[in-house]
C-alpha positions in Angstrom: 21.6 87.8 -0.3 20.3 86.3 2.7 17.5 88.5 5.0 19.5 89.8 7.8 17.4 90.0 11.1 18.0 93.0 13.4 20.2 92.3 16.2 17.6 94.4 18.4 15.0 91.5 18.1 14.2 90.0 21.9 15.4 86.4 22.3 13.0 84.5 24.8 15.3 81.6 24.9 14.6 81.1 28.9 10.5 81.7 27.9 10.5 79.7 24.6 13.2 77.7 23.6 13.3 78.6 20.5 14.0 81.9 19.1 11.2 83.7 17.3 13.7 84.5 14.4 16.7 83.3 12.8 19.5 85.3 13.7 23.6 83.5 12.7 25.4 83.3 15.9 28.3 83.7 13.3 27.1 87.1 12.4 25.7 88.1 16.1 29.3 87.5 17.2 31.3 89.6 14.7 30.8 93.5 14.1 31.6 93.5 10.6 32.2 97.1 8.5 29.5 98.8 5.9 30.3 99.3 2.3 28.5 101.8 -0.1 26.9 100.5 -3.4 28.5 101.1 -6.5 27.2 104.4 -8.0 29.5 105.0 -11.5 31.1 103.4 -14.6 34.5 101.2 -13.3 37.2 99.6 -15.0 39.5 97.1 -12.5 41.8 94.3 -13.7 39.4 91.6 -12.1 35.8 91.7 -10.6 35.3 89.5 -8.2 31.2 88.8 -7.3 30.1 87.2 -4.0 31.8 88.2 -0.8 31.8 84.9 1.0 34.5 82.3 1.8 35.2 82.1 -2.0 35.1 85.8 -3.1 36.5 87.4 0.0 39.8 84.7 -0.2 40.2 85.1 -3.8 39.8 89.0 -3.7 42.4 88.8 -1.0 45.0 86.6 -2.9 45.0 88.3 -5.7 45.3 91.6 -4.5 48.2 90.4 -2.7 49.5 89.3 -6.5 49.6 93.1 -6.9 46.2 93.1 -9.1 43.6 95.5 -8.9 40.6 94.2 -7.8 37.1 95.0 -6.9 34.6 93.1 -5.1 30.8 93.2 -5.1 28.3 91.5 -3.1 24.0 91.5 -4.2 23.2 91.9 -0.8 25.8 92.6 2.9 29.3 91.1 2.9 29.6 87.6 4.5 26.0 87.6 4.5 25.4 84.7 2.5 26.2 80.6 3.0 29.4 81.1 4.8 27.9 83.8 7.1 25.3 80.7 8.3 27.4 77.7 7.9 28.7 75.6 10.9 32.1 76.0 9.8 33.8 72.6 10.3 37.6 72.7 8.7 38.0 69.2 7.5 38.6 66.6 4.9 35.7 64.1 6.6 32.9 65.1 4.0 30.5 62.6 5.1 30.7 59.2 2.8 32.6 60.5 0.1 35.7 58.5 -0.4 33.9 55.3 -1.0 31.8 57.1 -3.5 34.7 58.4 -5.4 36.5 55.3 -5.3 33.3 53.7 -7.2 32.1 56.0 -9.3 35.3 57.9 -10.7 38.6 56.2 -9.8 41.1 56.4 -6.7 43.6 58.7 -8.2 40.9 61.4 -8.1 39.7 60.3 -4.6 43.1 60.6 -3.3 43.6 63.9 -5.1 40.1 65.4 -3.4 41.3 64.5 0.0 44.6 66.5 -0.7 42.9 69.3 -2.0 40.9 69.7 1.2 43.7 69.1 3.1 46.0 71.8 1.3 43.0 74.2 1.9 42.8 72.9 5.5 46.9 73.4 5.8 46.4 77.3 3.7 43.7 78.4 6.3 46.2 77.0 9.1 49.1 78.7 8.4 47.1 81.8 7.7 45.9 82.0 11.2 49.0 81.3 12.8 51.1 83.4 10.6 48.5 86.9 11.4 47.3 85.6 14.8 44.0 86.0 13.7 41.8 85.5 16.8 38.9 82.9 15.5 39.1 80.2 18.0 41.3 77.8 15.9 41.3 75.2 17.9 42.4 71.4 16.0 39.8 68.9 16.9 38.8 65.0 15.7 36.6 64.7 13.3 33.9 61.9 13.7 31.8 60.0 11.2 29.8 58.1 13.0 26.0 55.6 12.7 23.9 54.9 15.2 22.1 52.5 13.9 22.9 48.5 12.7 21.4 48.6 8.9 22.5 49.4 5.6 24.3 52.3 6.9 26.8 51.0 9.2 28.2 48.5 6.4 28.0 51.7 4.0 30.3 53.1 6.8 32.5 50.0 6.8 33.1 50.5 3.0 33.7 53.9 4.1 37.1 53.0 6.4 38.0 50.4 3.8 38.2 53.4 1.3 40.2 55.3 3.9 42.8 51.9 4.1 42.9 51.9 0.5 43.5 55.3 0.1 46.2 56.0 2.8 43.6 58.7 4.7 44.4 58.2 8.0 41.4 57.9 9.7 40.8 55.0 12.9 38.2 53.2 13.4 36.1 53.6 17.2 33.2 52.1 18.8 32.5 54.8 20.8 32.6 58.9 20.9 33.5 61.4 23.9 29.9 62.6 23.7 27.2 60.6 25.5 25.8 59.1 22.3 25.5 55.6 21.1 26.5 54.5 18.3 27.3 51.1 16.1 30.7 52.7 14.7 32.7 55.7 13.7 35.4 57.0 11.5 37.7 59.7 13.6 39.8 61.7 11.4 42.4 63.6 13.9 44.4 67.0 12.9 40.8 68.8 11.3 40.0 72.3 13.3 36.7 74.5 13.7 36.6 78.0 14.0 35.0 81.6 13.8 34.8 81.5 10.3 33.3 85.9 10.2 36.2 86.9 12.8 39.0 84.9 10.0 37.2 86.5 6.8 37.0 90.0 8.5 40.9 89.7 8.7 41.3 89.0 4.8 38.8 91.5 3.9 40.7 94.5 6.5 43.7 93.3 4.4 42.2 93.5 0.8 41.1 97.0 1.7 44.9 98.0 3.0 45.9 96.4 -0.5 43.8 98.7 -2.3 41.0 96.3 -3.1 37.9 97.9 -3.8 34.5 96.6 -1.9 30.7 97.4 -2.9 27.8 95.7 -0.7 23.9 96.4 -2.3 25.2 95.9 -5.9 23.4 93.2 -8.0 25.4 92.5 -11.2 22.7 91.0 -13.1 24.5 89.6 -16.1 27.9 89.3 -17.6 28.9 90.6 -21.4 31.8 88.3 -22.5 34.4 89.2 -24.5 37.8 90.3 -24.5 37.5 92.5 -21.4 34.0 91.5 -20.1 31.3 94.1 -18.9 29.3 93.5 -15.4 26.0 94.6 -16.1 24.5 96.4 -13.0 20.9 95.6 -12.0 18.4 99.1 -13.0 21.6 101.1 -13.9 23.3 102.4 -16.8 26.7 102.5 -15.7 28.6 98.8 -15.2 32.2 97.5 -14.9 34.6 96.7 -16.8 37.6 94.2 -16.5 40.4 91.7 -17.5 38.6 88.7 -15.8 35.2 88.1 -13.7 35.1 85.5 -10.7 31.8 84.3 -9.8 32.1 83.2 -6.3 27.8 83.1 -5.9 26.5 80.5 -5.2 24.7 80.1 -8.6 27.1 81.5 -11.3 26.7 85.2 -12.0 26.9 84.7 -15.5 25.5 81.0 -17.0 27.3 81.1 -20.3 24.9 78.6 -21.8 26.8 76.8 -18.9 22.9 75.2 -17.8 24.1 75.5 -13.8 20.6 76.2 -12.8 19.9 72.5 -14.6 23.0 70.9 -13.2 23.0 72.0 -9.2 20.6 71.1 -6.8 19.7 73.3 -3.8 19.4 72.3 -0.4 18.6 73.6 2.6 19.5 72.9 6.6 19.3 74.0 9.8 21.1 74.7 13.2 21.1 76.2 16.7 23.5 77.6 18.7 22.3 76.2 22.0 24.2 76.7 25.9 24.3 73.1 27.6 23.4 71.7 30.6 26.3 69.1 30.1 29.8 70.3 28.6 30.8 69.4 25.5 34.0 67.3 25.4 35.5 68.3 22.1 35.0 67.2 18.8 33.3 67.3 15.8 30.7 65.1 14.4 28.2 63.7 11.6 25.5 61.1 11.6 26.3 58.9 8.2 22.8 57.7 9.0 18.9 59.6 9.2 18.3 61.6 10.2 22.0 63.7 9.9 23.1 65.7 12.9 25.6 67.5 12.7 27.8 68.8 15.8 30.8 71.2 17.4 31.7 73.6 19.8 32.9 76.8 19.8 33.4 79.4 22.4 32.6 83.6 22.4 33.6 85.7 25.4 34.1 82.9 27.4 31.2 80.8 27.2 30.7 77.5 25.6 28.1 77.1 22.6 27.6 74.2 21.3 26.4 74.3 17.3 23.9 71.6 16.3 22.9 71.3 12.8 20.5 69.0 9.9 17.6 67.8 8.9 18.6 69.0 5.4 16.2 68.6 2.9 15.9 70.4 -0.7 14.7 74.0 -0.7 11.4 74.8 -1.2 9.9 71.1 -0.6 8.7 71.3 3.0 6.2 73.0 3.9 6.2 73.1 7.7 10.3 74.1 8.1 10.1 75.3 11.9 9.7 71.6 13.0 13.1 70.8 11.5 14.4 73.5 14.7 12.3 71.7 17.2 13.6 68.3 16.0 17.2 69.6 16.7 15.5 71.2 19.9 14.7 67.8 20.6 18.0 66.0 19.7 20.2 68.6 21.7 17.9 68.4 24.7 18.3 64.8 25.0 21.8 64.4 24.5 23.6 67.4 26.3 20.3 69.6 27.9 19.8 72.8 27.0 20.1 76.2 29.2 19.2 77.9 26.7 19.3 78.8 22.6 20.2 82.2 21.8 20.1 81.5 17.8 19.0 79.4 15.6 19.7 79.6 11.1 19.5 77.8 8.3 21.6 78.2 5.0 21.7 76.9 1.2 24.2 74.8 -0.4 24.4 73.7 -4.1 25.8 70.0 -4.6 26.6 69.3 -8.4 25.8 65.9 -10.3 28.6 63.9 -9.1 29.2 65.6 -5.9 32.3 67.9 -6.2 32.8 71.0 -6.4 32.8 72.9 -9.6 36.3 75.0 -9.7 37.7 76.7 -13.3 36.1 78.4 -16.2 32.5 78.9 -16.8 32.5 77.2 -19.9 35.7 75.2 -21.7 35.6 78.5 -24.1 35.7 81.5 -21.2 38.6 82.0 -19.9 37.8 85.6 -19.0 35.1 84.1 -16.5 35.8 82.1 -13.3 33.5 80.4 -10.7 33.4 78.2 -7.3 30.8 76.3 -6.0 29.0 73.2 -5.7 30.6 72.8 -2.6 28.3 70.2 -0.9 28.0 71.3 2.6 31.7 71.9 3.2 32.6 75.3 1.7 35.5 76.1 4.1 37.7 74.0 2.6 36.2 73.5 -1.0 35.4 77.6 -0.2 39.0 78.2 0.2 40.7 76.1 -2.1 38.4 77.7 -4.9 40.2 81.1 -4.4 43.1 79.4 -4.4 42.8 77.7 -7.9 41.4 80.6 -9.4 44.2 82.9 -8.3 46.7 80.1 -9.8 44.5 79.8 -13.2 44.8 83.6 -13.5 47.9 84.2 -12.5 49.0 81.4 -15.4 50.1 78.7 -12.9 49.8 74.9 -12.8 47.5 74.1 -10.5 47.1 69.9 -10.1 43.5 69.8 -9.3 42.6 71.7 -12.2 40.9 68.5 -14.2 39.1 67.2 -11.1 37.1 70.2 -10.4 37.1 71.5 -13.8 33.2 72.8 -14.4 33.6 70.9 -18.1 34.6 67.7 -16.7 33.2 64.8 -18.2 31.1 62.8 -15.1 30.9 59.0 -15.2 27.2 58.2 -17.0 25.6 56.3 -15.2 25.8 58.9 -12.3 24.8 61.7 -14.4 22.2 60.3 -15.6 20.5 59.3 -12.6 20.8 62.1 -10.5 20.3 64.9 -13.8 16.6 62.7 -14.3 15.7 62.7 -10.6 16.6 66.1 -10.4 15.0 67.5 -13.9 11.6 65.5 -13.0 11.2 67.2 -9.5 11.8 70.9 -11.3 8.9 69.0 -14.1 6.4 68.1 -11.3 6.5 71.7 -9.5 6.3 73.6 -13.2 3.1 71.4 -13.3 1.6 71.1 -9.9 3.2 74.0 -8.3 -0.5 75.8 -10.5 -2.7 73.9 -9.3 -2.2 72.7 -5.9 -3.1 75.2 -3.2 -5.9 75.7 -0.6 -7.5 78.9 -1.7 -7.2 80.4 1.8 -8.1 84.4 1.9 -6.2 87.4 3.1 -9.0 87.8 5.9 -7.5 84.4 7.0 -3.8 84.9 8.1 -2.6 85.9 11.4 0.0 88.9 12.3 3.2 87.2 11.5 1.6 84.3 9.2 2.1 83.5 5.7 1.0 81.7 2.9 -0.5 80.9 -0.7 -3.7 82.7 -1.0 -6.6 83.0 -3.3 -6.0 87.0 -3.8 -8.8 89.0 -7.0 -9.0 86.0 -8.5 -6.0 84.6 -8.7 -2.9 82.6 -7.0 -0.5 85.0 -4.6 1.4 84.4 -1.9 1.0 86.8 1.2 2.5 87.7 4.4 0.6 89.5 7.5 3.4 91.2 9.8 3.1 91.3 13.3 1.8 95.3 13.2 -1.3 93.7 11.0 0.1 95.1 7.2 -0.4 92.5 4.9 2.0 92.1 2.2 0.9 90.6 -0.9 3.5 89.5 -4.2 3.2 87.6 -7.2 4.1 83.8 -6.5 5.7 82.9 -9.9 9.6 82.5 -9.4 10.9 85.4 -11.9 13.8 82.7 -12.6 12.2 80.2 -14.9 8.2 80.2 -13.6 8.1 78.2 -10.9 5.8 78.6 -8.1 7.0 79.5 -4.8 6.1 78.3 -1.5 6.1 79.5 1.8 9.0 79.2 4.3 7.5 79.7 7.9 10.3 79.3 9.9 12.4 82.2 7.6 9.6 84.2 6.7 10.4 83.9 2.8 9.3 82.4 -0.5 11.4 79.6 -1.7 11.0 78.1 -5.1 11.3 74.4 -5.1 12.6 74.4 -8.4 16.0 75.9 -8.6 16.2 77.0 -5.2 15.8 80.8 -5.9 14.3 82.6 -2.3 12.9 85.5 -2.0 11.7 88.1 1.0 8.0 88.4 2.4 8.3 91.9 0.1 9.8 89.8 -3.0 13.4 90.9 -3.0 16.2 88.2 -3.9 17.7 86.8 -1.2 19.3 83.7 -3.4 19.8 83.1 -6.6 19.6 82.0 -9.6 16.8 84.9 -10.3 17.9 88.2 -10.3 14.5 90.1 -10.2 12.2 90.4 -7.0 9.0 88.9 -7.3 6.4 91.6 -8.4 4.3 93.1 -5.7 0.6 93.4 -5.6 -1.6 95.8 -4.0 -3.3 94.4 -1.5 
């Protein structure tokens, strides 16, 4: 449900450094087809909702399982998270092994670094088995800290895990890029790749299978029961079917499940930028502050070079276009820069504990199925999502079952600590988020300049465009009353709460609301 920018829109890379817009090099790169919106009453075997990694994979699988199966997306296929991610293919998700090793117990740290890897091995084979042209290419993941704290002995305790564990990462001193650092984990055998051109293949397939695809469609709640009913936002007609598979980022369907309560949103940033230097392969992550994320990838010949972080949760920063010009910055120093064609940011949900959330809804739905929580690294958690779902449907064993289970039981203390921090944030902004503005006027904002604004006597949030029309909505996040803020850099309102977004005009472009923001004459 992410704001698509026209392709048309000038770039003045070689003027300004930065574009004036975000624009997905992902999705500037890959012509992808149109799909109508749903427009009468249907009955299919399984409704799938989302068409990202998730959706699109599991559509695909189970169609190829001979079901019939229909997939709907709130806004434009592959236009979500996976449409803006920097799609790394790996089972290096920053310091996690450590973390699991402490807080649950190593049998389910080794078992999450074999489900990425079985994902990993899925989307390999895959590629090699269609020839699907998405610059696969196998690369060395690196984990690496710069500087000599707390960090580099957290990334010590990070390689001891990988010992312990039987991951076979190395340790190195140094990286092929010109960047210092104190240490690093490599992780050979991970890949990077187009991640639209790959999901453009399963979704041409799905379509030859059959499978049914409907882009502008919000399903704006979910009636359980023995064949559930999709309930179609401002329409009487709905669909009907044998099981639903919430691959959304948010669930569409809660259940009394409290997802909204138990993942936190968070936001980050990246550039697709040409260097002056070339980039000698690899993939990489700071462990340390401030995270940077990097890779390469090439599109009609020509070298980009993807630079990504400063992640930070949505809706708590006010001034978001400096987070660009710090990776400006960082990419300028370390490779030069010829120029940057694109530059994006995208919305991940990471759950209490820090896995993914794979399985039922709730213990007691097994007529509704979800993926997501997937911390940043939604190829792989993305993939093997679909892939557990399709088994859980399909009445199958599937081993990781338990340790992605939605209803798993999290150790306490972890649960605690997180759930209060996380709860007393969404407590402050229900609070302060009505009383803390400067009452700036209308009369005040530029063309292209937006902001919270004392509008007939009360709080609104407004937007000039750059013809001069001012464009004025209600500021109270239709999710759960929240007030929004704006996002310069994206040109939306983003509510700090749950990390619901929403265009300058007040349509959703993430959930967990489902209705725009009300407009106002201005």
């Amino acid at each position: 449900m992410k704001e698509d920018t026209n392709k048309d829109i000038t770039r003045k890379a070689a003027e300004t450094e930065l574009p004036d817009h975000p624009y997905s090099f992902w999705r500037a790169t890959t012509e992808l087809p149109s799909f109508p919106p749903l427009r009468e009453e249907l009955d299919v075997e399984i409704a799938v909702v989302g068409a990202g990694i998730t959706g699109i994979t599991a559509a695909y699988l189970l169609a190829k399982e001979g079901k019939q199966v229909a997939l709907f997306d709130a806004g434009k296929v592959l236009n979500g998270t996976t449409g803006y991610t920097t799609a790394k293919v790996t089972s290096q998700h920053g310091m996690i092994y450590d973390h699991l090793r402490k807080h649950v117990d190593n049998e389910s740290a080794i078992l999450y670094y074999e489900a990425a890897e079985e994902a990993k091995r899925f989307m390999q084979q895959l590629v090699k088995d269609n020839v699907i042209d998405c610059d696969w290419q196998e690369e060395t993941a690196y984990l690496y800290v710069e500087s000599d704290d707390d960090e580099l002995k957290n990334l010590e305790k990070e390689m001891d895990a990988y010992r312990e564990l039987g991951i076979p990462g190395e340790w190195v001193d140094t990286l092929p890029i010109p960047l210092r650092v104190k240490g690093a984990i490599a992780l050979p055998g991970q890949a990077r790749f187009h991640p639209l051109q790959y999901l453009k293949f399963l979704l041409m397939e799905f379509r030859v299978m059959g499978g049914q695809v409907y882009e502008d469609t919000m399903i704006e709640e979910v009636e359980d029961g023995d064949r559930p009913r999709l309930l179609v936002q401002d329409q009487e007609f709905g669909v009907t079917c044998d099981k639903v598979v919430s691959g959304s980022h948010y669930p569409v369907t809660d259940q009394n499940g409290f997802y909204f309560a138990r993942l936190q949103p968070q936001r980050s940033y990246s550039l697709a930028i040409r260097a002056e230097t070339p980039f000698e392969g690899g993939m990489y992550l700071s462990a340390d502050e401030p995270k940077h994320s990097l890779r390469s990838a090439t599109f009609d010949g020509q070298q980009y070079v993807i630079v990504g972080g400063k992640g930070h949760r949505t809706g708590q920063e006010e001034e978001t276009t400096m987070h660009y010009a710090d990776l400006e910055t960082f990419s300028g120093m370390l490779l030069g820069i010829k120029d940057i064609p694109y530059r994006w940011s995208a919305q991940d949900l990471y759950s209490l504990d820090r896995m993914p959330c794979i399985g039922y809804v709730t213990s007691d739905k097994p007529n509704i199925l979800v993926g997501t929580a997937y911390a940043k690294w939604g190829m792989t958690s993305g993939t093997l999502a679909a892939m557990m779902i399709t088994d859980l449907i399909m009445g199958r064993d599937n081993r990781y079952t338990d340790l992605f289970s939605p209803s798993r039981k999290m150790p306490l203390l972890e649960r605690i600590k997180t759930a209060v921090s996380h709860n007393a944030t969404v407590a402050k902004e229900l609070v302060t988020g009505k009383l803390d503005f400067n009452r700036r006027k209308a009369e005040d904002l530029e063309p292209d300049q937006g902001a919270v604004i004392w509008h007939h006597g009360k709080r609104t949030g407004a937007y000039r465009d750059p013809e001069g029309k001012l464009h004025v909505v209600d500021t109270t996040c239709t999710h759960m009353g929240c007030e929004v803020g704006w996002n310069e850099a994206e040109r939306s309102w983003d509510c700090p709460c749950h990390g619901g977004r929403f265009s300058y005009t007040g349509e959703v472009l993430e959930g967990p609301p489902t209705e725009p923001l009300k407009q106002i004459k201005s």
